[in-house]
Structure formats: structure tokens, C-alpha cells
C-alpha positions in Angstrom: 113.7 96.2 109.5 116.3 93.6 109.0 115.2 92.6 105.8 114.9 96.8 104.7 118.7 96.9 105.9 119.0 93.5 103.4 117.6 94.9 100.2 119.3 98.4 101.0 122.8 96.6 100.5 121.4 94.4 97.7 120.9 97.5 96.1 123.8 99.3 96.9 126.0 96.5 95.1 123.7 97.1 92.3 121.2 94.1 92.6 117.9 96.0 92.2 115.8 92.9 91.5 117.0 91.3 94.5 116.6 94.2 96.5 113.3 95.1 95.6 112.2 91.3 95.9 113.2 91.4 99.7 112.1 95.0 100.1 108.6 93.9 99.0 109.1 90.6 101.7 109.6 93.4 103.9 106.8 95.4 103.0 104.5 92.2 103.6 105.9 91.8 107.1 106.4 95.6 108.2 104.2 98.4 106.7 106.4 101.5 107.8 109.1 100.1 105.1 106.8 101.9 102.3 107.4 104.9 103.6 111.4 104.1 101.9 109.3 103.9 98.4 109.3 107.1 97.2 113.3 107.7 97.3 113.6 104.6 96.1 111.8 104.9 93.2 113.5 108.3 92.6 116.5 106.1 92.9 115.7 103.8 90.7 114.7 105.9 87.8 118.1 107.3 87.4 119.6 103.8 87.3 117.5 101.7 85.4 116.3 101.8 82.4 111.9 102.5 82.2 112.1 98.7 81.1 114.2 97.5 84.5 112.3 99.6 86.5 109.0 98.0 85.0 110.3 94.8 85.6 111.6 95.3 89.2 108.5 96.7 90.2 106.4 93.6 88.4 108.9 91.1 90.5 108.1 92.9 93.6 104.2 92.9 92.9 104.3 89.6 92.1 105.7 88.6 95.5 102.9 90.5 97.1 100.2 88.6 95.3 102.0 85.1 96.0 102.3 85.8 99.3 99.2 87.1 99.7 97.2 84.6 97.6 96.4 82.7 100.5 94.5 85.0 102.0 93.2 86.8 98.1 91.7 82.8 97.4 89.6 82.6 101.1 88.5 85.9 101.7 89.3 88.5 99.3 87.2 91.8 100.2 88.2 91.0 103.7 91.9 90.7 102.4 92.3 94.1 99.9 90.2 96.1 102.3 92.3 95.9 105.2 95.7 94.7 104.0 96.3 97.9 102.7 94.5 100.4 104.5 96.1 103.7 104.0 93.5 105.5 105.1 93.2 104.6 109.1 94.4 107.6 111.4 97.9 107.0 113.2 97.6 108.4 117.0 100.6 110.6 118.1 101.6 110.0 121.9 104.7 112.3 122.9 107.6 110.6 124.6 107.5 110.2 127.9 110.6 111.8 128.4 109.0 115.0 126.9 105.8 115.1 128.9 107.4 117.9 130.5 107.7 120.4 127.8 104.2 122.1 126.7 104.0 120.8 122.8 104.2 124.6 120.9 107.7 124.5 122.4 108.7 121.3 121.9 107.1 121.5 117.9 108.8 124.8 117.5 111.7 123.7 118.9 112.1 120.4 116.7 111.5 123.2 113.5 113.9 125.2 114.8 116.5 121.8 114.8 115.2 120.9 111.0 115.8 124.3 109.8 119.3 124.8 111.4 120.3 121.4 109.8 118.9 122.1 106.5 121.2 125.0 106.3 124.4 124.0 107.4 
């Protein structure tokens, strides 16, 4: 997450190549940094022009295949099937701390927080 926090001031200053070179680093080390994507490419589409997004995004693609090209050039399928698998199923655990409120409460109860926030 350090390096997230790294490319999120890179880009604040302005540096969007250099942000989006060490948010793909982080990407390759943490998967939960592409869930930032989507805002960010938002982001980036009103501040760049289509050609500097193109070419941010190409820069961080291309540090995905170098650093991944070890692993493309010995096993491949191995490497692009389960490198990126977006399609495995994430198990939800509530907090320990919560055990003791049934979970209709406690999920109408964290709505209840979301919509309160969203209107104020």
C-alpha cells in the first residue's frame, strides 16, 4: 500500500506517468490496488489528453509484462491463468468484534450509516 500512497502523490503533483508506473509496481505486488483503477481512470480522462492517457496506460502495461516476463517465458498458461484470476470467490468472515450482532442487523445497520452520509 506504500507504493499506492507513492503514486497517489506522484499524481497529485501532476506526474501521471510516474504515478501510474509505480501504481502498476503496486498492482504486481498487491492485487486490492486495482480496485483504485476505475476513479483513476475517470481521473485521468479529464486531465490528459486521449493520447497521454494512451501512453500512461502503455507505460504501466509495459511494466507488467517486464516484470512478469520471467514467469510469461517458463510457464505461460500457468502464468496468465492464475496471475490474473478475477474470477475466484472472496470469502467474507465478520469481525470478531461483531460476532455478536445477528448479520440482517448489522447489514442494515451499516446501510443505514451509508445512506445517512450520502446525504449530509
Amino acid at each position: 500500500m506504500t507504493l499506492l500512497h507513492a503514486a497517489m502523490g506522484s499524481i497529485l503533483f501532476g506526474w501521471w506517468h510516474l504515478g501510474l508506473i509505480i501504481f502498476s509496481v503496486a498492482l504486481s505486488i498487491k492485487m486490492n490496488v486495482l480496485l483504485y483503477a476505475p476513479s483513476l481512470f475517470i481521473l485521468m480522462l479529464k486531465a490528459m489528453s486521449i493520447s497521454g492517457v494512451i501512453s500512461a496506460l502503455a507505460s504501466a502495461a509495459l511494466v507488467q509484462i517486464v516484470l512478469g516476463l520471467p514467469f510469461l517465458l517458463s510457464f505461460p498458461v500457468e502464468y496468465i491463468s492464475r496471475a490474473f484470476n478475477l474470477g475466484r470467490v472472496f470469502i467474507h468472515f465478520w469481525s470478531v468484534n461483531f460476532k455478536f450482532v445477528p448479520e440482517p442487523k448489522c447489514c442494515l445497520g451499516s446501510q443505514t450509516r451509508c445512506c445517512i452520509w450520502t446525504c449530509c
